[in-house]
Jmol script that loads the backbone (N, CA, C; Angstrom):
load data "model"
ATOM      1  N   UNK A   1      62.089  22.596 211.671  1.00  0.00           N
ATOM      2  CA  UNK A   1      62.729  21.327 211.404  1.00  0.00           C
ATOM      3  C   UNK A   1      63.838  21.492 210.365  1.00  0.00           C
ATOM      4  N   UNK A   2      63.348  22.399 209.139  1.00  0.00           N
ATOM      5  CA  UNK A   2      64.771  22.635 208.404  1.00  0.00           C
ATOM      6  C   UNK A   2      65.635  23.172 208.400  1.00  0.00           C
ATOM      7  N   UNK A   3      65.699  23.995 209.706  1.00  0.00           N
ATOM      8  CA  UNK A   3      66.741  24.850 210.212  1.00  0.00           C
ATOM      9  C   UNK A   3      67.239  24.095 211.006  1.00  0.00           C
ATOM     10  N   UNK A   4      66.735  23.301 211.820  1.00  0.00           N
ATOM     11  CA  UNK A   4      67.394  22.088 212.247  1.00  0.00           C
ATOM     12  C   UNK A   4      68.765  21.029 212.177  1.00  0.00           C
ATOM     13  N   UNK A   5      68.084  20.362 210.885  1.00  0.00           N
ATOM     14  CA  UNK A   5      68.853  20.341 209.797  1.00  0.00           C
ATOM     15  C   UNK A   5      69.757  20.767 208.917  1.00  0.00           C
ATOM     16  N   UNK A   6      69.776  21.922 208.680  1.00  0.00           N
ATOM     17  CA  UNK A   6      70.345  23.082 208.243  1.00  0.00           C
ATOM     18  C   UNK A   6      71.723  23.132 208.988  1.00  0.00           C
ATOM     19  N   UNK A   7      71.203  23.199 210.546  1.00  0.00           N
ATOM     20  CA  UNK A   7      71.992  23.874 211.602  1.00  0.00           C
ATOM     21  C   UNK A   7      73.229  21.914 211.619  1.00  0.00           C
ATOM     22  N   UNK A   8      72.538  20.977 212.255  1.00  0.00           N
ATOM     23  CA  UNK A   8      73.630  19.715 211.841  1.00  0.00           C
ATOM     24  C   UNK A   8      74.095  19.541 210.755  1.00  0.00           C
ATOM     25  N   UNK A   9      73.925  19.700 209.687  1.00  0.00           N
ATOM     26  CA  UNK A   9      75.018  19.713 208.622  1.00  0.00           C
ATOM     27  C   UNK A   9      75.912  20.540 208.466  1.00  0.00           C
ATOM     28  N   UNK A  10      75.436  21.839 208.707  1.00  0.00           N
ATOM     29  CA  UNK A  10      76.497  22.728 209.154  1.00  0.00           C
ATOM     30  C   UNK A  10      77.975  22.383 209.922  1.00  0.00           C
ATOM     31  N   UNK A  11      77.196  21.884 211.152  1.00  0.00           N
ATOM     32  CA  UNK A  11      78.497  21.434 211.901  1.00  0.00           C
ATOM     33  C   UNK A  11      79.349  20.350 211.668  1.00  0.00           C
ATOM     34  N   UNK A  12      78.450  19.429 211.012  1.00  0.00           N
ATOM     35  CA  UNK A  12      78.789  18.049 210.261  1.00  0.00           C
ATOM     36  C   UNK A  12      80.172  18.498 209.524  1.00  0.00           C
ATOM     37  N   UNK A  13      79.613  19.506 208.624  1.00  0.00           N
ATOM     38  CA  UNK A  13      80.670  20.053 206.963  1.00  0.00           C
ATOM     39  C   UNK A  13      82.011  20.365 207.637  1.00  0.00           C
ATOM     40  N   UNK A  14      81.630  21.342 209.132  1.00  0.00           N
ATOM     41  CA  UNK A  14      82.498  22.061 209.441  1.00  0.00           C
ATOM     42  C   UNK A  14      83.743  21.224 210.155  1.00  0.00           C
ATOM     43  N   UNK A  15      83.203  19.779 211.047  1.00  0.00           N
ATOM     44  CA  UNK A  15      84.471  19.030 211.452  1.00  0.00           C
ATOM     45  C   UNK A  15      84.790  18.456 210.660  1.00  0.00           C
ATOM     46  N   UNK A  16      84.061  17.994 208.850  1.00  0.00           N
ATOM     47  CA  UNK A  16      85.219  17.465 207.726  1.00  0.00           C
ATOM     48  C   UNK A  16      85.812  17.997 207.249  1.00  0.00           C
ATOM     49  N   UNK A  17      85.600  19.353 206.962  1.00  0.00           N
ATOM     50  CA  UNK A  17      86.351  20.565 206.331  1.00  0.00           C
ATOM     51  C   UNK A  17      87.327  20.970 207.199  1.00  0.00           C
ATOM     52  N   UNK A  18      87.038  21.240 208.559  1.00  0.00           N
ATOM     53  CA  UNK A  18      87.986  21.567 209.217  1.00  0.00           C
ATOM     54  C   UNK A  18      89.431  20.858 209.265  1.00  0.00           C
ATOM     55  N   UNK A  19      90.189  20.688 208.629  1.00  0.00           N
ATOM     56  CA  UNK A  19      91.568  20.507 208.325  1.00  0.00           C
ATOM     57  C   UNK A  19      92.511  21.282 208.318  1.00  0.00           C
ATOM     58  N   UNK A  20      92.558  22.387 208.304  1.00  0.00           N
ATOM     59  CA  UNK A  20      93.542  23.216 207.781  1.00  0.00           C
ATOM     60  C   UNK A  20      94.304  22.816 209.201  1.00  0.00           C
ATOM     61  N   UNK A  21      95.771  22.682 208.618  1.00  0.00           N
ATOM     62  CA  UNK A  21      96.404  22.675 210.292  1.00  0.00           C
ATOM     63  C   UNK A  21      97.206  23.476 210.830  1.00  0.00           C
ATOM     64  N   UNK A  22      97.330  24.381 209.660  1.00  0.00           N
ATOM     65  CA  UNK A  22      98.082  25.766 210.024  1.00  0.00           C
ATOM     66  C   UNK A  22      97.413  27.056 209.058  1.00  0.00           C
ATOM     67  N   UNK A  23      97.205  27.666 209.306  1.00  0.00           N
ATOM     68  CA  UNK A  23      96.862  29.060 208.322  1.00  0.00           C
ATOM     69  C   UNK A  23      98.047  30.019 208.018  1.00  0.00           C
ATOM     70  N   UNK A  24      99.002  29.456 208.069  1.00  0.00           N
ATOM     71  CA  UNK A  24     100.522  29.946 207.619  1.00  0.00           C
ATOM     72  C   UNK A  24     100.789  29.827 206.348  1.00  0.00           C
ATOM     73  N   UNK A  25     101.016  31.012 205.667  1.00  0.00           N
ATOM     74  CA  UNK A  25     101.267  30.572 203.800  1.00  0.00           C
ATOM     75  C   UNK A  25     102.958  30.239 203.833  1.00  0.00           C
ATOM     76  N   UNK A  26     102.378  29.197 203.049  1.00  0.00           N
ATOM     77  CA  UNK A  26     103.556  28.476 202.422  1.00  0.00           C
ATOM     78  C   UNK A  26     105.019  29.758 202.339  1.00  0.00           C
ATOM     79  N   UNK A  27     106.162  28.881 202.697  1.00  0.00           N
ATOM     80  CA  UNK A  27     107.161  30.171 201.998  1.00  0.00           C
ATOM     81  C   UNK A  27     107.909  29.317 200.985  1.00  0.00           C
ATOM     82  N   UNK A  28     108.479  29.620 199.956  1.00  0.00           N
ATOM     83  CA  UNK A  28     109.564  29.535 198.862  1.00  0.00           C
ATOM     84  C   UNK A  28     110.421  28.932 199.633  1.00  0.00           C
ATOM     85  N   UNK A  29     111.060  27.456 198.747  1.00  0.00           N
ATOM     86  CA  UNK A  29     112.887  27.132 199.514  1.00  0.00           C
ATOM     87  C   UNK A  29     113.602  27.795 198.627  1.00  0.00           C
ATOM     88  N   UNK A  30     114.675  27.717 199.755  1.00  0.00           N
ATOM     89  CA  UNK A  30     115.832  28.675 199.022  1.00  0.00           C
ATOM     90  C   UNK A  30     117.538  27.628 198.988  1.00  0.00           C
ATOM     91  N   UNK A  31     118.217  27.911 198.340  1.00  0.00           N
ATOM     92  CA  UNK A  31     119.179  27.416 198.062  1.00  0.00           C
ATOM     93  C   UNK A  31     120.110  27.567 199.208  1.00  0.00           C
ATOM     94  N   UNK A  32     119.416  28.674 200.449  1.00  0.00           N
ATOM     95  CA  UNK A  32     120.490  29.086 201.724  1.00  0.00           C
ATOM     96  C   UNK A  32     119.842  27.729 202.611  1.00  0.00           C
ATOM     97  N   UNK A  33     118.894  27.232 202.576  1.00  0.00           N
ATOM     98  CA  UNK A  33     118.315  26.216 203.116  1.00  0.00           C
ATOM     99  C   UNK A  33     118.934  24.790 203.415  1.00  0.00           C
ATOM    100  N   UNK A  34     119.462  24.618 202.292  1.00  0.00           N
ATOM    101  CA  UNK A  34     120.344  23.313 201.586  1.00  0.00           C
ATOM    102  C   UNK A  34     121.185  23.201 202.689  1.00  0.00           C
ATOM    103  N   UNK A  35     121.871  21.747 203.457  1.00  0.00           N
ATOM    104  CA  UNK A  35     122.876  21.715 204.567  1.00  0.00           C
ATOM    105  C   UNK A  35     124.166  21.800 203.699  1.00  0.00           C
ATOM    106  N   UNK A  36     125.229  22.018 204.084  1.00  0.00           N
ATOM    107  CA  UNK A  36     126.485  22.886 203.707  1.00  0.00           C
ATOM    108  C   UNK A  36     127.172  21.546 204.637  1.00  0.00           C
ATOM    109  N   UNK A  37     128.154  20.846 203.648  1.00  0.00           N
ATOM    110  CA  UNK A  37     129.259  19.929 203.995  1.00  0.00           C
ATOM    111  C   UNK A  37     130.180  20.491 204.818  1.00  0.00           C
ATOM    112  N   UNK A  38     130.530  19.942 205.848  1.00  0.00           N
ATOM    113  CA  UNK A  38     131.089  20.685 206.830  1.00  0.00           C
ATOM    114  C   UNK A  38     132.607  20.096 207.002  1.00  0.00           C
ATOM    115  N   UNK A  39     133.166  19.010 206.212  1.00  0.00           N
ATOM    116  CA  UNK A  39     134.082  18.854 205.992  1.00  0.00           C
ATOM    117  C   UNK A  39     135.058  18.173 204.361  1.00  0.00           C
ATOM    118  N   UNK A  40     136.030  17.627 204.493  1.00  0.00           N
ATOM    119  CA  UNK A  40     136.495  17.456 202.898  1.00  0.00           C
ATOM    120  C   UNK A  40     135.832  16.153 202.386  1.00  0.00           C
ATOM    121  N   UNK A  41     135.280  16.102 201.373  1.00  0.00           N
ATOM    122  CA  UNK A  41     134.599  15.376 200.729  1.00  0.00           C
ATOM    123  C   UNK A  41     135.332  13.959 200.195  1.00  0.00           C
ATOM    124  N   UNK A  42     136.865  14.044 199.755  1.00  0.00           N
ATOM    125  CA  UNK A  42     137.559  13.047 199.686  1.00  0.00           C
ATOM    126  C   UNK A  42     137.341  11.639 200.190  1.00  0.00           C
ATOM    127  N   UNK A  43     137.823  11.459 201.962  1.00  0.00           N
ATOM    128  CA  UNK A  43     137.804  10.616 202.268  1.00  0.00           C
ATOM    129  C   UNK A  43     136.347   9.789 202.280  1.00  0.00           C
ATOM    130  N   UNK A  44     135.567  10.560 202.281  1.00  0.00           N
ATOM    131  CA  UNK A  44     134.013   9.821 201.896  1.00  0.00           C
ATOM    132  C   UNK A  44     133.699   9.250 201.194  1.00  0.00           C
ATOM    133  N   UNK A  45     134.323   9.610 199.516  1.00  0.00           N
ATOM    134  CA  UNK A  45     134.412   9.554 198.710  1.00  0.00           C
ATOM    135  C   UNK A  45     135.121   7.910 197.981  1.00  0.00           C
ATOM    136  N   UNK A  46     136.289   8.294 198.446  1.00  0.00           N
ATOM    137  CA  UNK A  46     137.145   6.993 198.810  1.00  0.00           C
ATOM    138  C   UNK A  46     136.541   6.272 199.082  1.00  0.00           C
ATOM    139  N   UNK A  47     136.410   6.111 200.344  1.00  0.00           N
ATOM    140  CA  UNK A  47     135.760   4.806 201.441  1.00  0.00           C
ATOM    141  C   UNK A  47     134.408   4.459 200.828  1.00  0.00           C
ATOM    142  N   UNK A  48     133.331   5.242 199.906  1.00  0.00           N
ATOM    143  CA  UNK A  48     132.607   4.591 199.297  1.00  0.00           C
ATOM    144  C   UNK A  48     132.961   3.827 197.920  1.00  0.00           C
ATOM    145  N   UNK A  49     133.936   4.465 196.805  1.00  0.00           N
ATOM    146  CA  UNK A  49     133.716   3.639 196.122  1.00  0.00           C
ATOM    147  C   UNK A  49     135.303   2.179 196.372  1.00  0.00           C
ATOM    148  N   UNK A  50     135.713   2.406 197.554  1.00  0.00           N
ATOM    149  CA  UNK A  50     136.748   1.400 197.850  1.00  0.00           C
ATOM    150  C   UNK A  50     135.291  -0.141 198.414  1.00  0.00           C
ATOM    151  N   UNK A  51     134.517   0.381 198.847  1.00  0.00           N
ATOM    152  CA  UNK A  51     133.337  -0.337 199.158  1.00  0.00           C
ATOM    153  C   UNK A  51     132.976  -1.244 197.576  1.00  0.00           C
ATOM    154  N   UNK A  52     132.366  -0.307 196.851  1.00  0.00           N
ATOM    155  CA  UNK A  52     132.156  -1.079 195.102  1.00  0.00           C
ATOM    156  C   UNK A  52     132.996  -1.406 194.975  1.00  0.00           C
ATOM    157  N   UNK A  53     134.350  -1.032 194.861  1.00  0.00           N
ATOM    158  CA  UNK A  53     135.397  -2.003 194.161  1.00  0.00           C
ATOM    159  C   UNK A  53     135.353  -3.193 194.702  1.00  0.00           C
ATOM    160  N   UNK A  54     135.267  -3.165 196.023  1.00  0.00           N
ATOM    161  CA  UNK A  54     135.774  -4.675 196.494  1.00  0.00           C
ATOM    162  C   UNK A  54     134.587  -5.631 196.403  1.00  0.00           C
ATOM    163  N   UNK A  55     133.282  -5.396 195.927  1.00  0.00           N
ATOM    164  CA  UNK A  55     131.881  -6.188 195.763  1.00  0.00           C
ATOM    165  C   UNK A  55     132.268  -6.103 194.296  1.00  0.00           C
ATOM    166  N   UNK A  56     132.607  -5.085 192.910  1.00  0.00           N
ATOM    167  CA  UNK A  56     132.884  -5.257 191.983  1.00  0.00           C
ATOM    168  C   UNK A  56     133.270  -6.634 191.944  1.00  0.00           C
ATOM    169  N   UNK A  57     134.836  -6.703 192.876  1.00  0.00           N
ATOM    170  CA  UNK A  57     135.927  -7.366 192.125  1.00  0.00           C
ATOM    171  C   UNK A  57     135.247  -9.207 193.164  1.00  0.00           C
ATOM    172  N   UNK A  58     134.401  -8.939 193.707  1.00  0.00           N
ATOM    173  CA  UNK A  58     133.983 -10.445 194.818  1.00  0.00           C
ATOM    174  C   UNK A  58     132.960 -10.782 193.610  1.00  0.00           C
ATOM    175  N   UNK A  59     132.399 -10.192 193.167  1.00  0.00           N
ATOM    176  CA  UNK A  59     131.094 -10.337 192.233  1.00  0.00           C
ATOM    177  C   UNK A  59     131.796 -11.121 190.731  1.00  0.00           C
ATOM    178  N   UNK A  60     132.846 -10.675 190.406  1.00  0.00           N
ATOM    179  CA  UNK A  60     133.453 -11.469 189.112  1.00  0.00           C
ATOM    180  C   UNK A  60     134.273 -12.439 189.688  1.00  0.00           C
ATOM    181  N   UNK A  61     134.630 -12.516 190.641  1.00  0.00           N
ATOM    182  CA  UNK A  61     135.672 -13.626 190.979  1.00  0.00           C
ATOM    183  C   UNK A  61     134.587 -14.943 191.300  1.00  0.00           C
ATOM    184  N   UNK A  62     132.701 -14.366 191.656  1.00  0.00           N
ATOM    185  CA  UNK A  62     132.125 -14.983 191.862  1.00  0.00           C
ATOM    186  C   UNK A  62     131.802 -15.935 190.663  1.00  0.00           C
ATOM    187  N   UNK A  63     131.467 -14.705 189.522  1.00  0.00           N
ATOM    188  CA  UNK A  63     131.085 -15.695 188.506  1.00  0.00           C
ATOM    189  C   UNK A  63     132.144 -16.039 187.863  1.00  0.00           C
ATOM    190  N   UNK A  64     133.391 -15.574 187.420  1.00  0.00           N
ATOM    191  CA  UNK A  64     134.217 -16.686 187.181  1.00  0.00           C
ATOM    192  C   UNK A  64     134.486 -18.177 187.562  1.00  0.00           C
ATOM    193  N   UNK A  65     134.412 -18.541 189.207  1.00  0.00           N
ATOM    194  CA  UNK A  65     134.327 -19.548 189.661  1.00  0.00           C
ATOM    195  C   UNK A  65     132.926 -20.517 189.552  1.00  0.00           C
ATOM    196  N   UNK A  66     131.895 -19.608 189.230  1.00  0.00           N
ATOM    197  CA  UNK A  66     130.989 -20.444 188.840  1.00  0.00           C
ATOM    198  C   UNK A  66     130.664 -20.799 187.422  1.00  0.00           C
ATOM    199  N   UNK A  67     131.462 -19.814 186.492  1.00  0.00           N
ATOM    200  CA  UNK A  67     131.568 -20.600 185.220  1.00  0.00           C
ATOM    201  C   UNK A  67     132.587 -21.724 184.800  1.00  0.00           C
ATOM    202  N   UNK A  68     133.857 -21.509 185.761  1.00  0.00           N
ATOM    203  CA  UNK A  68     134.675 -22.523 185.530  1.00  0.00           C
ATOM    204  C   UNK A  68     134.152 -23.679 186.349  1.00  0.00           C
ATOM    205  N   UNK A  69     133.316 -23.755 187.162  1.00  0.00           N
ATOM    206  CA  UNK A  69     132.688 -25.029 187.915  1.00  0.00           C
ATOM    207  C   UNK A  69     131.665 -25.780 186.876  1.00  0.00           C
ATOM    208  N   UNK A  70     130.876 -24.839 185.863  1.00  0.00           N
ATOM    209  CA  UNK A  70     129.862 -25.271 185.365  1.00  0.00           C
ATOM    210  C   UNK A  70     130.853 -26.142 184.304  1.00  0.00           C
ATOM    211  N   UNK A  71     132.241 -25.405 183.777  1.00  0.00           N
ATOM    212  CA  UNK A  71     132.732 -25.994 183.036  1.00  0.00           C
ATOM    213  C   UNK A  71     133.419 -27.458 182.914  1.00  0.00           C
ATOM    214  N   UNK A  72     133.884 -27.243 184.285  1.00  0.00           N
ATOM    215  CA  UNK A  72     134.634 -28.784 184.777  1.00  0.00           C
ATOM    216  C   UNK A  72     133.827 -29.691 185.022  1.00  0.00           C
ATOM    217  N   UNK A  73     132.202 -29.263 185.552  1.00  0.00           N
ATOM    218  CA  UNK A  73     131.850 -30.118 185.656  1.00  0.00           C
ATOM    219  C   UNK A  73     130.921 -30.874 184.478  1.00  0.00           C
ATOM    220  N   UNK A  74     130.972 -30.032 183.063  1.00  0.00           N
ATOM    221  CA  UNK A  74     130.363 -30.570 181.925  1.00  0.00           C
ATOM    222  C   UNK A  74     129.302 -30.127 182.063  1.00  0.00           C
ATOM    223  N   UNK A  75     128.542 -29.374 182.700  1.00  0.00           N
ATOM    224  CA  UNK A  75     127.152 -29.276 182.774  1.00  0.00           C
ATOM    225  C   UNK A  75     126.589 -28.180 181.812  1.00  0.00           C
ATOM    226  N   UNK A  76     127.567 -27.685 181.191  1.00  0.00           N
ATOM    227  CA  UNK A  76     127.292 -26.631 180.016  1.00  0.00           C
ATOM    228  C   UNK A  76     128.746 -27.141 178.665  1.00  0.00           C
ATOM    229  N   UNK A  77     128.468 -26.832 178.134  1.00  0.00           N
ATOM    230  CA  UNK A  77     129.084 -26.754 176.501  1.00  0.00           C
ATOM    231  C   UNK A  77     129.336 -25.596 175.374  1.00  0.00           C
ATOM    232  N   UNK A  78     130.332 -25.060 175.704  1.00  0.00           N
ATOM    233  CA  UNK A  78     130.251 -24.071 174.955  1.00  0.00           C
ATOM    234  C   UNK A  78     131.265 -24.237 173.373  1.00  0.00           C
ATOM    235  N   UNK A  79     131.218 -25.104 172.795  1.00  0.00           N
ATOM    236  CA  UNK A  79     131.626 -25.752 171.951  1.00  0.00           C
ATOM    237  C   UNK A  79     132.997 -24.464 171.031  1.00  0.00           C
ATOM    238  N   UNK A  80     134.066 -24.901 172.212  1.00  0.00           N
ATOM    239  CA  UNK A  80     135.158 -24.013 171.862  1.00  0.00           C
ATOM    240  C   UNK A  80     135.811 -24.676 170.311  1.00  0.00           C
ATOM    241  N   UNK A  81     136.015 -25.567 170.576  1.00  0.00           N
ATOM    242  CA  UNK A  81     136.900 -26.951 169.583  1.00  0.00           C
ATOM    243  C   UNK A  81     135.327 -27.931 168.659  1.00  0.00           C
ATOM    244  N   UNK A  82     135.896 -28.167 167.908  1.00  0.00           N
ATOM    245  CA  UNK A  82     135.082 -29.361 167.530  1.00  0.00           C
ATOM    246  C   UNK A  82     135.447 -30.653 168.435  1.00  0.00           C
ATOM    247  N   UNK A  83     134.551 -31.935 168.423  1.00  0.00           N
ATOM    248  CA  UNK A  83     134.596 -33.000 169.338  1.00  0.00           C
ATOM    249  C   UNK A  83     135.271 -33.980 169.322  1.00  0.00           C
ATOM    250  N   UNK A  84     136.065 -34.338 170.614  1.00  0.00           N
ATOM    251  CA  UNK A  84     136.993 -34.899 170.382  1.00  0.00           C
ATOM    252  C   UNK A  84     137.125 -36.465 169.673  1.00  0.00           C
ATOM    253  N   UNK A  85     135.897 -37.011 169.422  1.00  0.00           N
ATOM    254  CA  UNK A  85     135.849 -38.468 169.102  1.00  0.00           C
ATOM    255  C   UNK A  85     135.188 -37.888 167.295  1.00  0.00           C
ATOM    256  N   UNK A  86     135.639 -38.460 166.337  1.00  0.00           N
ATOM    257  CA  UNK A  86     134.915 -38.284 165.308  1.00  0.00           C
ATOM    258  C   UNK A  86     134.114 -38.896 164.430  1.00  0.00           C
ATOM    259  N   UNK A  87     133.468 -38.644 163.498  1.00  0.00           N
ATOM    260  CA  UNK A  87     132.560 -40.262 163.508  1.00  0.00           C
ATOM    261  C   UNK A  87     132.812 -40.576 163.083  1.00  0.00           C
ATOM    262  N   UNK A  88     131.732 -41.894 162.539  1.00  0.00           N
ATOM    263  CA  UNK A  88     132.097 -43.092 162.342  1.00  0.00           C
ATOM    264  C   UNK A  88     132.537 -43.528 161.310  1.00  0.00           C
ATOM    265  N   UNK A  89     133.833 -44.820 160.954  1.00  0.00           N
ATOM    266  CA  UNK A  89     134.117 -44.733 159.635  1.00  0.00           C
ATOM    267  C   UNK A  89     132.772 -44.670 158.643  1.00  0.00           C
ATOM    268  N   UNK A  90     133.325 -44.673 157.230  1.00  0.00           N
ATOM    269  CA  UNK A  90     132.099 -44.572 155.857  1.00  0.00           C
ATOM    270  C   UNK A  90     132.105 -45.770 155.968  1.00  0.00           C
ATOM    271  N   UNK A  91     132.785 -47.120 156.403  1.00  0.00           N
ATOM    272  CA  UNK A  91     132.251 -48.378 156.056  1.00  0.00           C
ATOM    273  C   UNK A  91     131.300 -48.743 156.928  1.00  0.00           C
ATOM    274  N   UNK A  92     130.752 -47.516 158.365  1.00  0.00           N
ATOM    275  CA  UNK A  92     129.908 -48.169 159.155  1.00  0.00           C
ATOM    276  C   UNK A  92     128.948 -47.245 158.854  1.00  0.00           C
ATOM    277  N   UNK A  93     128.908 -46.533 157.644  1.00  0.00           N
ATOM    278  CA  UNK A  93     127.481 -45.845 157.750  1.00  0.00           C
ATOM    279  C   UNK A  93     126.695 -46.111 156.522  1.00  0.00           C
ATOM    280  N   UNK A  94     125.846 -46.410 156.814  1.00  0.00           N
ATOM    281  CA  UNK A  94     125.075 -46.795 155.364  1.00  0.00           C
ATOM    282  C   UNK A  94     124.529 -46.118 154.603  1.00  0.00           C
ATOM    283  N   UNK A  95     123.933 -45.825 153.544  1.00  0.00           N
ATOM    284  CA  UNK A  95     123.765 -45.456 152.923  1.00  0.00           C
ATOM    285  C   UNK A  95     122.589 -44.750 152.737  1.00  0.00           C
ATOM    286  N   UNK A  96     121.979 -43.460 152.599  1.00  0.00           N
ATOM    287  CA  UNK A  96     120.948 -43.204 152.375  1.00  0.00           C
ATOM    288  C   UNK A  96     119.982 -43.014 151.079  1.00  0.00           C
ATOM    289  N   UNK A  97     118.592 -43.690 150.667  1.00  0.00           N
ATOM    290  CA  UNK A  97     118.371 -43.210 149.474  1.00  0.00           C
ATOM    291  C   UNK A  97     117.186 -41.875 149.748  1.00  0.00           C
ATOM    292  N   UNK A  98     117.239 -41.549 148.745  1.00  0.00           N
ATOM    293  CA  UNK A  98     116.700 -40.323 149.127  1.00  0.00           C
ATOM    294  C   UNK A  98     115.952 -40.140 147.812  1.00  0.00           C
ATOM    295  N   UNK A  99     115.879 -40.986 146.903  1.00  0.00           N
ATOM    296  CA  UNK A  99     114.971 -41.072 145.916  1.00  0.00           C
ATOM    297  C   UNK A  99     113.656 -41.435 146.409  1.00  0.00           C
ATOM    298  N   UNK A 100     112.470 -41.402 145.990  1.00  0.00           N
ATOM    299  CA  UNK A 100     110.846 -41.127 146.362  1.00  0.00           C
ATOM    300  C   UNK A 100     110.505 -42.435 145.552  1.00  0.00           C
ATOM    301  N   UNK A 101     110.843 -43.464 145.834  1.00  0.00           N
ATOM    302  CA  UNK A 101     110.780 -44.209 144.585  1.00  0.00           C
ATOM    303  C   UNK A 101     109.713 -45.652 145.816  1.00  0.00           C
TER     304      UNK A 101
END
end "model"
wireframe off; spacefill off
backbone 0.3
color backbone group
């Protein structure tokens, strides 16, 4: 019976273990491996960052227009100037005491 036993776990171990999917040792990469540009790098070059520039320059024209919108429309304050109305005369403000009395 315990050879039995013995004998199914055996085979059990052997289809979880069994993984290996190649018995080929590993080899070293090599720098001859690497793909080799097969033409001039320039125009690639170009045409990508002509790509950023033009999202650069859409991206500030974006938020410019949305800060000058926030501006016209008052919905922010960035208190360039002091305000244009000033207060109120001294004969309309009364007086404060400030004694504890």
């Amino acid at each position: 019976m315990r050879t039995a036993i013995i004998s199914v776990r055996k085979r059990f171990m052997g289809l979880i273990q069994q993984k290996m999917y190649s018995n080929k040792s590993s080899k070293n990469a090599y720098m001859n491996e690497l793909p080799v540009p097969c033409g001039p790098w320039d125009p690639w070059y170009k045409a990508k960052q002509s790509f950023y520039t033009k999202h650069l320059v859409a991206g500030i024209v974006w938020w410019l227009l949305s800060l000058g919108l926030a501006l016209y429309t008052e919905s922010i304050y960035l208190n360039f100037s002091p305000p244009a109305q000033p207060g109120p005369p001294s004969d309309m403000v009364e007086e404060c005491d400030d004694s504890d009395s």
